[in-house]
C-alpha positions as CSV (number, residue, x, y, z in Angstrom):
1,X,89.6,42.8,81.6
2,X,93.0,40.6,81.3
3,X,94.5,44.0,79.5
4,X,94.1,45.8,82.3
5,X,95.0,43.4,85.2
6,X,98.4,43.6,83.0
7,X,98.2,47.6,82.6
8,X,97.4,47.9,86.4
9,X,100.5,45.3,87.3
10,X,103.3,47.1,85.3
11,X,102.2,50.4,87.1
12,X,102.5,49.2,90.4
13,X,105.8,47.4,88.9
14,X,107.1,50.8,88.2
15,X,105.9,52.5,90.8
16,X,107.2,50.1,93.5
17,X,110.8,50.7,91.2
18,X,110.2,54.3,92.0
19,X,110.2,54.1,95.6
20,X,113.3,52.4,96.5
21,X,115.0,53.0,99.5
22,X,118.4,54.3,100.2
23,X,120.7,52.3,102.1
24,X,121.6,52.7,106.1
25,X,124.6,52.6,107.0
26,X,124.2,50.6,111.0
27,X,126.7,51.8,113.8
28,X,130.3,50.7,114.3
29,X,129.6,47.6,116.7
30,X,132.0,49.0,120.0
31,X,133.3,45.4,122.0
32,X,132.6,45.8,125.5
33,X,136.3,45.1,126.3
34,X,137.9,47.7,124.3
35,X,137.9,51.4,125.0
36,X,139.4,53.3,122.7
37,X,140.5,56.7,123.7
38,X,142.4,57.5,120.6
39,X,140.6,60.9,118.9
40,X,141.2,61.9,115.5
41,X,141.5,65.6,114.8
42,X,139.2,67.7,113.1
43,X,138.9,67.2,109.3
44,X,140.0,70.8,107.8
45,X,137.4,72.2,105.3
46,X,138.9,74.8,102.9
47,X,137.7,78.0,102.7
48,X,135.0,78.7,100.1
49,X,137.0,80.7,97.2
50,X,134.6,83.5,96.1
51,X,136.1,84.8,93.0
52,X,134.9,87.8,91.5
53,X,132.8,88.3,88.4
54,X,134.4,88.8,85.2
55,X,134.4,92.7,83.8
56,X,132.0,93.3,81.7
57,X,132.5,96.7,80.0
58,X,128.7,96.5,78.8
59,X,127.3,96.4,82.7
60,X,130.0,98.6,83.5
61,X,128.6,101.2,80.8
62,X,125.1,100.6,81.8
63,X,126.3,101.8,85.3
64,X,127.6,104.7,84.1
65,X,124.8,105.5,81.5
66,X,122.6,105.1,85.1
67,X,124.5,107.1,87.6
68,X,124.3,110.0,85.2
69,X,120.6,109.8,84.7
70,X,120.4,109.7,88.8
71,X,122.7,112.7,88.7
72,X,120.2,113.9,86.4
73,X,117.1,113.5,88.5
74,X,118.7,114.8,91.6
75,X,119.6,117.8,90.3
76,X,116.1,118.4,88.8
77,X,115.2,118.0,92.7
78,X,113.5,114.2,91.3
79,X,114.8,112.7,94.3
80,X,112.3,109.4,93.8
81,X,113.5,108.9,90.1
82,X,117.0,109.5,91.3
83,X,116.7,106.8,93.7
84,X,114.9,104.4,91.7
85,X,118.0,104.8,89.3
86,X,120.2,103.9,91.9
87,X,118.6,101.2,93.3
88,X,118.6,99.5,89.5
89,X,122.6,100.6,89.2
90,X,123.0,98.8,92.4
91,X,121.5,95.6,91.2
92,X,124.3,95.3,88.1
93,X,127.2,96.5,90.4
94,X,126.4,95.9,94.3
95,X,130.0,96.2,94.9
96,X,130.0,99.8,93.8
97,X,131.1,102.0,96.1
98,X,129.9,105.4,94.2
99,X,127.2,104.1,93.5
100,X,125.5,103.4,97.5
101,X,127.2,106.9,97.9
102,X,125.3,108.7,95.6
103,X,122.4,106.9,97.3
104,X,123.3,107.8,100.9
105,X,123.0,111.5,99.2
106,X,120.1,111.0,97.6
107,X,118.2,109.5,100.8
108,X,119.9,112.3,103.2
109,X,117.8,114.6,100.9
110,X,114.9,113.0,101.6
111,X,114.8,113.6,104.7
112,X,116.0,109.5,105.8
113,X,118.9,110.5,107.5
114,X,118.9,107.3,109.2
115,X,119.2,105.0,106.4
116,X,121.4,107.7,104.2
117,X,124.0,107.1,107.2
118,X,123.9,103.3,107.1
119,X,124.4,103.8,102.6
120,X,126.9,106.3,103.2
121,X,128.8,103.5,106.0
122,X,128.3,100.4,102.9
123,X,130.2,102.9,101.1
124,X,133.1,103.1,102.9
125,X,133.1,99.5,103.1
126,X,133.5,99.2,100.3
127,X,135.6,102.2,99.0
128,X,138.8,100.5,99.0
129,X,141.4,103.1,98.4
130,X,139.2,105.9,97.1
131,X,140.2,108.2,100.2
132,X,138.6,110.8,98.2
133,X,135.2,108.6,98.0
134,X,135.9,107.9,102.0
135,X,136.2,111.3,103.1
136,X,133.2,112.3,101.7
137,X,130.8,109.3,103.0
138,X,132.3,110.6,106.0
139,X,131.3,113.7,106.3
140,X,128.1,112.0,104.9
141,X,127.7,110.2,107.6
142,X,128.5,113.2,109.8
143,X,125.8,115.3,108.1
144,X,123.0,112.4,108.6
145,X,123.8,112.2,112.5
146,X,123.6,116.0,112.9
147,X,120.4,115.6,111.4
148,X,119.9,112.7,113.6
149,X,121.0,114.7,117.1
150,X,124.1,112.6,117.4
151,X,126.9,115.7,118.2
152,X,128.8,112.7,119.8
153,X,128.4,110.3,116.7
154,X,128.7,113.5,114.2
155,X,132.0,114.6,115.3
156,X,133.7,111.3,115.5
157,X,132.6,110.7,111.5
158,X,133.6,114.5,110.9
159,X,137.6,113.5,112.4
160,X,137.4,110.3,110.1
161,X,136.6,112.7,107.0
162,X,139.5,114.9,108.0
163,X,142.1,111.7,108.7
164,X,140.7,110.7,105.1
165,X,141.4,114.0,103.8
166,X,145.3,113.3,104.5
């Protein structure tokens, strides 16, 4: 009975050790008699640095190895495998602006015109200095708002697929 007084009295021991609480800090105490109308300016906070991820030539294979096998499918009219493909490409390089091309294509041919222009717009956002690559999700784009009824919408992507072209 004494042995497990003791046992019960070293676990509430550490337990109690456990549950310590942090310290609060009280607020500054202002003297009635002093008004202090001196403001400090904002701290500056640096801009998070987002650095890129090193090159890896095996991802960058596997990328390769995986937009052929789309190409593949696509042209076996396998449109789901095609896209499936993609999608997997797309998780080892999101920054790939070929890649959510070939995915606006593939999606335009499946009738999701809608959601083929919005790829086809992530490409060009991400196509820096491929005008070749930007012309074409251009007229990508311009293709998926015909076959969305946008004329308006259609044309203005069709004259950025020709400035491209320059």
């Amino acid at each position: 009975m004494v042995a497990m007084k003791h046992t019960f009295f070293l676990l509430v021991l550490v337990l109690s050790a456990c549950s310590t609480r942090l310290p609060t800090r009280l607020p500054p105490v202002i003297e009635s008699g002093s008004q202090s109308t001196e403001t400090l300016p904002p701290a500056e906070v640096p801009a998070p640095v987002i650095e890129a991820p090193p090159e890896n030539r095996a991802s960058r294979g596997a990328v390769i190895a995986l937009l052929d096998r789309a190409e593949h499918y696509r042209r076996l009219g396998d449109t789901d495998s095609a896209s499936a493909t993609l999608e997997r490409a797309l998780r080892i390089d999101p920054r790939n602006a070929r890649l959510w091309y070939q995915l606006a294509v593939v999606r335009l041919e499946q009738g999701r015109a809608a959601q083929a222009e919005q790829l086809a717009l992530k490409s060009n956002a991400l196509s820096a200095g491929d005008r070749a690559l930007l012309a074409r999700s251009w007229a990508l784009v311009a293709r998926a708002r015909w076959a969305q009824d946008d004329a308006t919408g259609a044309q203005k992507a069709e004259r950025k697929a020709a400035e491209a072209r320059r």
